[in-house]
C-alpha positions as CSV (number, residue, x, y, z in Angstrom):
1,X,86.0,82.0,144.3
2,X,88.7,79.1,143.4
3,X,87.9,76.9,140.5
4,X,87.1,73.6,142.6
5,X,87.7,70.3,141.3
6,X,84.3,69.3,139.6
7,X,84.1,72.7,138.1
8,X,82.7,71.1,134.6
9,X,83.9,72.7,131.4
10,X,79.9,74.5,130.5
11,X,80.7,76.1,134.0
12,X,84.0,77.1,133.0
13,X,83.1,78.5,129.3
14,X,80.6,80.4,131.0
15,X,82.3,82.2,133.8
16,X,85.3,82.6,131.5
17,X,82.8,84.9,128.7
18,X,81.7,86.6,131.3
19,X,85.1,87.3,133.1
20,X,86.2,88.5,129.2
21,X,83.1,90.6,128.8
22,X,84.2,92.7,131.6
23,X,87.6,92.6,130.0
24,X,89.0,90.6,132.6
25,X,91.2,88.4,129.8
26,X,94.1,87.4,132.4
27,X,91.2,86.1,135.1
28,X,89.4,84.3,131.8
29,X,92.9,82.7,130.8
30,X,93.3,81.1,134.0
31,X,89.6,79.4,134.3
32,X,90.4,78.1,130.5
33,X,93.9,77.5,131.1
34,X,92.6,74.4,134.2
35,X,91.1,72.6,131.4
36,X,93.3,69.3,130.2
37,X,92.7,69.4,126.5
38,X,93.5,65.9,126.0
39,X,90.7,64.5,128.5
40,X,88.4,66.3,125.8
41,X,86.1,65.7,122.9
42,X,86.3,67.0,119.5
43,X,83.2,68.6,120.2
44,X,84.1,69.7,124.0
45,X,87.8,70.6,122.7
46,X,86.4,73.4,120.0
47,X,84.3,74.8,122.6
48,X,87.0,75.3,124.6
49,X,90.1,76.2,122.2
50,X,87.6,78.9,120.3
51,X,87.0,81.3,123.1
52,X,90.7,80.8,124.3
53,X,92.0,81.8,121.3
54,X,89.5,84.8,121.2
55,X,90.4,85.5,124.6
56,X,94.4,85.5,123.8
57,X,93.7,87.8,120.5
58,X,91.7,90.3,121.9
59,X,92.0,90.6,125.9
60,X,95.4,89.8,126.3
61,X,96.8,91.9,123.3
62,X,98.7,87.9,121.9
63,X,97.5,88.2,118.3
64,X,100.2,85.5,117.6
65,X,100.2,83.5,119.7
66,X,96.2,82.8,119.6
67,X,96.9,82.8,115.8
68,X,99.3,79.6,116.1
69,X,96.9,77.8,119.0
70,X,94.5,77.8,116.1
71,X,96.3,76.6,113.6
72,X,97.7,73.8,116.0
73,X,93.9,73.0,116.6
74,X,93.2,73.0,112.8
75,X,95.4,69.8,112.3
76,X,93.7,68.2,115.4
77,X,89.7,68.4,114.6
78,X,87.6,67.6,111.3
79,X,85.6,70.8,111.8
80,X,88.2,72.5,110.0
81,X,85.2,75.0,109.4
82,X,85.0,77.2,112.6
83,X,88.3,77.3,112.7
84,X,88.7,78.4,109.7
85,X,86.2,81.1,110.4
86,X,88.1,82.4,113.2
87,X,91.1,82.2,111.6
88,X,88.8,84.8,109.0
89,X,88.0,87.0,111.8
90,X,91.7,87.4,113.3
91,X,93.4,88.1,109.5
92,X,90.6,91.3,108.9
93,X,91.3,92.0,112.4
94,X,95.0,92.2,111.2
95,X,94.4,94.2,108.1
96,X,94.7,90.9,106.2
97,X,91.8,91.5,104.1
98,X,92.2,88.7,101.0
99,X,93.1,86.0,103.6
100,X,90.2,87.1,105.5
101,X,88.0,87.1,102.7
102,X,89.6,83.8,101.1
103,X,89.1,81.8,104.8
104,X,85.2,83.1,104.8
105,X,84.4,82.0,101.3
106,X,85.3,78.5,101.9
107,X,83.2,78.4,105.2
108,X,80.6,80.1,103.5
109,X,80.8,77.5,100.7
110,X,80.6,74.7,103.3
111,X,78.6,72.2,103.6
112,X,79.3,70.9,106.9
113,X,80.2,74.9,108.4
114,X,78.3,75.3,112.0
115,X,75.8,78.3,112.7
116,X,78.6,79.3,114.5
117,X,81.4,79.2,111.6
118,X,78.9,80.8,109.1
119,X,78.2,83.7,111.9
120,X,81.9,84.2,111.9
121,X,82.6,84.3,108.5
122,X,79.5,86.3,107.7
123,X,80.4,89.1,109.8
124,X,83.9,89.2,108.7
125,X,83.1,89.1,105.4
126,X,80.2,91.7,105.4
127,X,83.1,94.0,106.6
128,X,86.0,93.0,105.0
129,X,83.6,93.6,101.4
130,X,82.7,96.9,102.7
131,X,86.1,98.4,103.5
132,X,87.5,96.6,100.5
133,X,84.8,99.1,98.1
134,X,82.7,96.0,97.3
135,X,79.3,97.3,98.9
136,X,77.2,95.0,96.7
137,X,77.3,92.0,99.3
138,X,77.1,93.4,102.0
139,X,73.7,93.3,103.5
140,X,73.3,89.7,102.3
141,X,76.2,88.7,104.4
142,X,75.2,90.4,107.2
143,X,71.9,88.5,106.7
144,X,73.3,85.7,106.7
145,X,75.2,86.6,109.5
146,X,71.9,87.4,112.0
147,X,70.3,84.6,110.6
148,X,73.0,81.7,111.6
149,X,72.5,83.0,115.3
150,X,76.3,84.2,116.3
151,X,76.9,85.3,119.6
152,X,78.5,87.9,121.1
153,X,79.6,91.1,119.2
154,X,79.9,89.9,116.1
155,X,76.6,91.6,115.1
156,X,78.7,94.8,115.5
157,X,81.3,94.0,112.8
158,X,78.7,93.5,110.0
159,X,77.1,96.3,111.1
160,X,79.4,98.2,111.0
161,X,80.4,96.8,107.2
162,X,76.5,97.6,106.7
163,X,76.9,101.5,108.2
164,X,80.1,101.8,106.1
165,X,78.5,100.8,102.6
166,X,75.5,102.9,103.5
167,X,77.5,105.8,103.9
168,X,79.4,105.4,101.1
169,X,76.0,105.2,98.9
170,X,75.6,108.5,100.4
171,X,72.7,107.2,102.4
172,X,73.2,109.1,105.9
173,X,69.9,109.0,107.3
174,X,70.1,104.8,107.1
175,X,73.8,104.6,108.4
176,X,72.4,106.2,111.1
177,X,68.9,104.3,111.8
178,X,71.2,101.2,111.6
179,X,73.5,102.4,113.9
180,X,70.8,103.6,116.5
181,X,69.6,100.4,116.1
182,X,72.7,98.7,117.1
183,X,72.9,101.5,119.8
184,X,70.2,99.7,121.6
185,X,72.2,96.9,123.1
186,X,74.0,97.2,126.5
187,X,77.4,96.4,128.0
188,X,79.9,97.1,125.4
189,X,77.9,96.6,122.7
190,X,76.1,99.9,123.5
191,X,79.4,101.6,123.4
192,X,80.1,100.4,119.5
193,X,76.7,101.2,118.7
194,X,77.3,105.0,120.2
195,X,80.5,105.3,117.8
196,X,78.5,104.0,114.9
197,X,76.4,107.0,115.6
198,X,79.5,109.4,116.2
199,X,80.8,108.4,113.1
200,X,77.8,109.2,111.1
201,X,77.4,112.5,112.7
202,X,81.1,113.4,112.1
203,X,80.0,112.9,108.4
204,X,77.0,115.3,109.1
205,X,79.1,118.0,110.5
206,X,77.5,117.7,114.6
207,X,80.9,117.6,115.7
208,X,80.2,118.1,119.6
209,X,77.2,115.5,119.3
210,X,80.2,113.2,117.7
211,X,82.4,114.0,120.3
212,X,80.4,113.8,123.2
213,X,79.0,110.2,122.1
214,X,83.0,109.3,121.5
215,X,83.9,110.0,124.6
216,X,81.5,107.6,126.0
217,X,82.2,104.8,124.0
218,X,86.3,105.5,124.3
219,X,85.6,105.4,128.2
220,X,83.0,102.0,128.5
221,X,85.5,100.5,125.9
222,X,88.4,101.1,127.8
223,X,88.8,98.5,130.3
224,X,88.2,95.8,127.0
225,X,90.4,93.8,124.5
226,X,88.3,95.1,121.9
227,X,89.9,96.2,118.5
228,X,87.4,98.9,118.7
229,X,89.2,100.7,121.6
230,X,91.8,101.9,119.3
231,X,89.0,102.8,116.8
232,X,87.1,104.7,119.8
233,X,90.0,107.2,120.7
234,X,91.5,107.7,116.4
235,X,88.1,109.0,115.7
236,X,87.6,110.7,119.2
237,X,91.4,112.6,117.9
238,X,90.1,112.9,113.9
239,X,86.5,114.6,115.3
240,X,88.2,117.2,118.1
241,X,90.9,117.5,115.6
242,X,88.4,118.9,112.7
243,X,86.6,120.9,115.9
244,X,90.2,122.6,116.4
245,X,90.7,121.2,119.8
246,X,94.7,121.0,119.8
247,X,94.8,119.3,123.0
248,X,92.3,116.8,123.3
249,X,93.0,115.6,119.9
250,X,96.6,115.5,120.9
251,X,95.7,113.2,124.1
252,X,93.0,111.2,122.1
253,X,95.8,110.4,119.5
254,X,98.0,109.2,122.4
255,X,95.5,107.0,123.5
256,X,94.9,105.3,120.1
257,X,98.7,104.9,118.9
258,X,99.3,103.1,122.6
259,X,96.2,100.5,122.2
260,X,96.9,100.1,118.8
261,X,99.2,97.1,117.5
262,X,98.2,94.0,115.5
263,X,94.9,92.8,116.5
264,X,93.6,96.5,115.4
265,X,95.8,96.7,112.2
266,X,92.4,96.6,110.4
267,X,92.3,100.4,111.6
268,X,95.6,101.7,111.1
269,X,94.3,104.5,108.2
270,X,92.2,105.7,110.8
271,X,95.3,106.5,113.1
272,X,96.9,108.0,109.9
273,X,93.9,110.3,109.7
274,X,94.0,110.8,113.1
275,X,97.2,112.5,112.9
276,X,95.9,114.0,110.0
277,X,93.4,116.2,111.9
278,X,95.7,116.4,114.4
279,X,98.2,118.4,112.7
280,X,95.4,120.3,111.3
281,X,93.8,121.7,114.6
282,X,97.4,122.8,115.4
283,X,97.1,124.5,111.3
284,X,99.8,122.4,109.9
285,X,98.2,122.1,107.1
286,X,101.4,120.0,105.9
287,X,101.6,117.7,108.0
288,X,97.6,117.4,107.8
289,X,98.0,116.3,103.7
290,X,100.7,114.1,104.8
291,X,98.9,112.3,107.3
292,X,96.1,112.1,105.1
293,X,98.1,110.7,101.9
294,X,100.0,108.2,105.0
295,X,96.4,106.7,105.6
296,X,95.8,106.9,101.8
297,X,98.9,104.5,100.9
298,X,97.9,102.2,104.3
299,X,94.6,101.6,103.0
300,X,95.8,100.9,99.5
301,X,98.1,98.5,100.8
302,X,95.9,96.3,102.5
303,X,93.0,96.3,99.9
304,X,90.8,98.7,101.6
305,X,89.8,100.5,99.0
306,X,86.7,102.4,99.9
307,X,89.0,103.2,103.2
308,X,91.3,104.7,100.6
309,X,88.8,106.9,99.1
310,X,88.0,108.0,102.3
311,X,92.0,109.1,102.9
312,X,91.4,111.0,99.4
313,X,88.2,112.6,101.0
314,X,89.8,114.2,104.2
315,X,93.0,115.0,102.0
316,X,91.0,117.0,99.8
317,X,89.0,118.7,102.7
318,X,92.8,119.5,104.1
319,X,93.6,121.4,101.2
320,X,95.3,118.7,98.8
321,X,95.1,120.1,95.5
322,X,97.6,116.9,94.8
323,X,95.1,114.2,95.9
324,X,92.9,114.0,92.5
325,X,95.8,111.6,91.2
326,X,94.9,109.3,93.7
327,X,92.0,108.8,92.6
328,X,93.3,107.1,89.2
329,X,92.7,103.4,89.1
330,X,90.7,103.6,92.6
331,X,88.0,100.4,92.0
332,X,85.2,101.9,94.3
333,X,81.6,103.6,92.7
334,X,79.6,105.2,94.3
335,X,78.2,108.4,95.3
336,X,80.7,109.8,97.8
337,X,83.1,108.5,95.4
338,X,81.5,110.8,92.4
339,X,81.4,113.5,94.5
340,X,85.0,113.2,96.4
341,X,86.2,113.4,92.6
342,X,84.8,116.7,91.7
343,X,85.5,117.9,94.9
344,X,89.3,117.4,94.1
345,X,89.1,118.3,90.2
346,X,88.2,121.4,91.4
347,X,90.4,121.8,93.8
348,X,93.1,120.9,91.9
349,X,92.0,123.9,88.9
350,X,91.4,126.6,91.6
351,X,87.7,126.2,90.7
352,X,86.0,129.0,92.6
353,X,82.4,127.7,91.0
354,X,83.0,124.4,90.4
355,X,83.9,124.6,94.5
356,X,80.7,125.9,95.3
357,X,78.7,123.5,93.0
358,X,80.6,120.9,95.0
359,X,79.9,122.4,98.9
360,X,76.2,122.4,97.4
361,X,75.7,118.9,96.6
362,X,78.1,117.7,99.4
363,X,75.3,119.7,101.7
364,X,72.1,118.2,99.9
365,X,73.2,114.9,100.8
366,X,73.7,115.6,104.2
367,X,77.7,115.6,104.6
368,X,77.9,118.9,106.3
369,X,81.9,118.5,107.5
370,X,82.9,118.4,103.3
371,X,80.2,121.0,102.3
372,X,82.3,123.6,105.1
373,X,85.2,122.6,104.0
374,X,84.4,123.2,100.2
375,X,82.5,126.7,101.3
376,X,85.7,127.7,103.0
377,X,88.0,127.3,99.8
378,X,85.7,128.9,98.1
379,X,86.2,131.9,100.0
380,X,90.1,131.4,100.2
381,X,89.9,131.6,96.3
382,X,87.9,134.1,96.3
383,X,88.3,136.1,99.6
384,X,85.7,139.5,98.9
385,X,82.9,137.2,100.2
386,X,80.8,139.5,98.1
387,X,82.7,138.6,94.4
388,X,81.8,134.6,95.3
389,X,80.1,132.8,92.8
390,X,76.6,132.5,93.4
C-alpha cells in the first residue's frame, strides 16, 4: 500500500526494518526517504538517520555514501555516541579494523553512550578483537553486547568473534554449542547460525555436513544486503574446494567475488582462500599456495592477525613448505597457533615423524581436515605405507 499522509515516523521505522529484513533495501529507502529530516527531533532524527544509513550500507550495496550521511549527522546531534558506534560497525565491515576498534573504545568509555551505541560497539568490538588475534576480550564484550539489549543481528557478529576465539583455543566442541545456539533463531539469523556451524565442521573434517548446511545459508542469505552473503558462498567454494568438487567450488567462488565489494572487505582473506581451494580441487597445487599466501598478506594488511594465521594454516595443509616464515613476528597464541607452527616446521624439514606427531595431535583436538592433510604428507614422504613412522 502507498505511504499516506499521516503515516507517523514509528510506522515508518517499522515497516522500513521489516521491508529490509526481507532484503527489500530499495522499498525500505523509499518509506525512509518520505521523512523531512528537518521537521524532526534530535531524538526522532537518530532514529531515523541510523537505520537509513544501515539500510544504504548493507541493502543497497552504498557503503559510501551511508558512510558520509553519518558523518553529516555526527556534526548535527550531541549523541555523537551511536553514531559513532555505527560508524565502528561500517569501518570492521570495511576491513578497517583499528578505526573500528578506536570508534568502539570511546563509546565503550562513554558515559552518556545508549544501550543501543554500547550494543554496536560491543559487537563490533568482540569481533574486530577476535580476528585481530586478541581473544582475551572477547566474551566480555560480547557480554556486554547481550546485556545492553541490541537489536537485530548484531548478536551474530559477536558471536561469531566468540566462535572464532573458541576455535582458535582449540575448543571445537564450544564453537560449536555456541553456534548451535545461535542456530536457533529464525529468518536470516538462522542462516548465520547454520554457517557458524558449517564452519566448525569444516574444521572437523564433515565436509558434506559443512556443505550441505552452506548451501542453505548461501540460499536464505541471498536475497539480503548482508556482508555475510559473500562470506556464505567463499566458504561454500573453500569447503567443496577441499572435498575436490572442481565445479561447484568454481561456481561458489563466482558467486562470492560478484557480492563481494566494500561493505564485506572485512572478508576478503576468505575469498583469497577461496581461490585457494579452488585451485586445489582442480590440483594446482601452485596456485593453491598462492592463493593461500594472497589471503595471508590481506589479513596482515588489515590487522587481522589470527585471520593471518589461519592463511598460514590452509598454506601449510596445501603443501607450503615456504609458509613457516610467516609465522615470524605473527602476535597471536594460542593452541592452533602452537600447533599450525609444528605443522609447518615439519613440513618445511621433510619431517616424516615429526608429520605424524603433528596429524596426531591435530586429530586429538578434533581438527580432522589438518590431521588428513598431515597423514597425507606423511605418506608422500614416505610413500611404502608400510616404512611410515609409527
Amino acid at each position: 500500500m502507498p505511504d499516506g499522509p499521516a503515516d507517523s515516523l514509528t510506522e515508518r521505522l517499522a515497516r522500513a526494518q521489516v521491508l529490509a529484513w526481507e532484503g527489500r533495501g530499495r522499498d525500505a529507502d523509499e518509506v525512509l526517504a518520505a521523512v523531512d529530516p528537518t521537521t524532526l527531533s534530535e531524538t526522532d532524527l537518530l532514529a531515523w538517520a541510523l537505520p537509513r544509513a544501515a539500510n544504504q550500507f548493507w541493502m543497497l550495496n552504498e557503503p559510501e555514501r551511508a558512510t558520509a550521511f553519518l558523518r553529516a549527522l555526527r556534526g548535527r546531534v550531541s549523541s555523537d555516541a551511536t553514531v559513532d558506534a555505527l560508524l565502528g560497525t561500517f569501518a570492521m565491515n570495511a576491513g578497517d579494523l583499528h578505526r573500528a576498534r578506536e570508534l568502539s573504545a570511546s563509546v565503550l568509555t562513554s558515559a552518556t553512550a545508549t544501550d543501543q551505541a554500547v550494543g554496536w560497539a560491543a559487537s563490533a568490538a568482540a569481533l574486530a578483537h577476535a580476528r585481530m588475534g586478541e581473544f582475551g576480550p572477547v566474551d566480555e564484550l560480547a557480554n556486554r553486547a547481550v546485556a545492553a539489549g541490541h537489536p537485530g543481528l548484531l548478536r551474530y557478529t559477536s558471536g561469531y568473534g566468540q566462535v572464532l576465539a573458541a576455535v582458535f583455543r582449540g575448543d571445537l566442541d564450544g564453537a560449536e554449542s555456541l553456534a548451535h545456539e545461535l542456530c536457533a533463531e529464525t529468518g536470516p539469523g538462522h542462516a548465520i547460525g547454520q554457517l557458524l556451524i558449517a564452519e566448525v565442521s569444516t574444521f572437523r573434517g564433515d565436509l558434506d555436513d559443512a556443505v550441505g548446511l552452506l548451501r542453505s545459508a548461501a540460499d536464505s542469505l541471498a536475497p539480503t544486503g548482508y556482508s555475510w552473503t559473500p562470506l556464505a558462498w567463499m566458504l561454500l567454494a573453500q569447503t567443496l574446494g577441499q572435498q575436490g568438487s572442481t565445479v561447484a567450488a568454481a561456481k561458489a567462488l563466482g558467486r562470492a567475488e560478484s557480492r563481494h565489494g566494500l561493505k564485506s572487505m572485512l572478508f576478503a582473506p576468505e575469498l583469497a582462500l577461496a581461490r585457494a581451494w579452488t585451485c586445489w580441487a582442480r590440483k594446482d597445487s601452485l596456485g593453491a599456495v598462492g592463493a593461500a599466501r594472497e589471503a595471508f598478506r590481506a589479513a596482515e594488511r588489515s590487522g587481522q592477525s589470527a585471520v593471518a594465521l589461519r592463511a598460514v594454516h590452509d598454506a601449510v595443509r596445501c603443501g607450503d613448505a615456504r609458509a613457516v616464515s610467516s609465522l615470524d613476528g605473527l602476535p597471536v597464541e594460542c593452541v592452533f597457533a602452537r600447533v599450525t607452527a609444528s605443522h609447518a616446521r615439519a613440513l618445511a624439514a621433510h619431517d616424516a615423524i615429526g608429520l605424524a606427531g603433528v596429524a596426531e595431535e591435530w586429530e586429538q583436538l578434533g581438527f580432522g581436515a589438518a590431521a588428513a592433510d598431515a597423514a597425507r604428507q606423511v605418506e608422500e614422504l614416505v610413500p611404502d605405507h608400510d616404512e611410515a613412522p609409527q
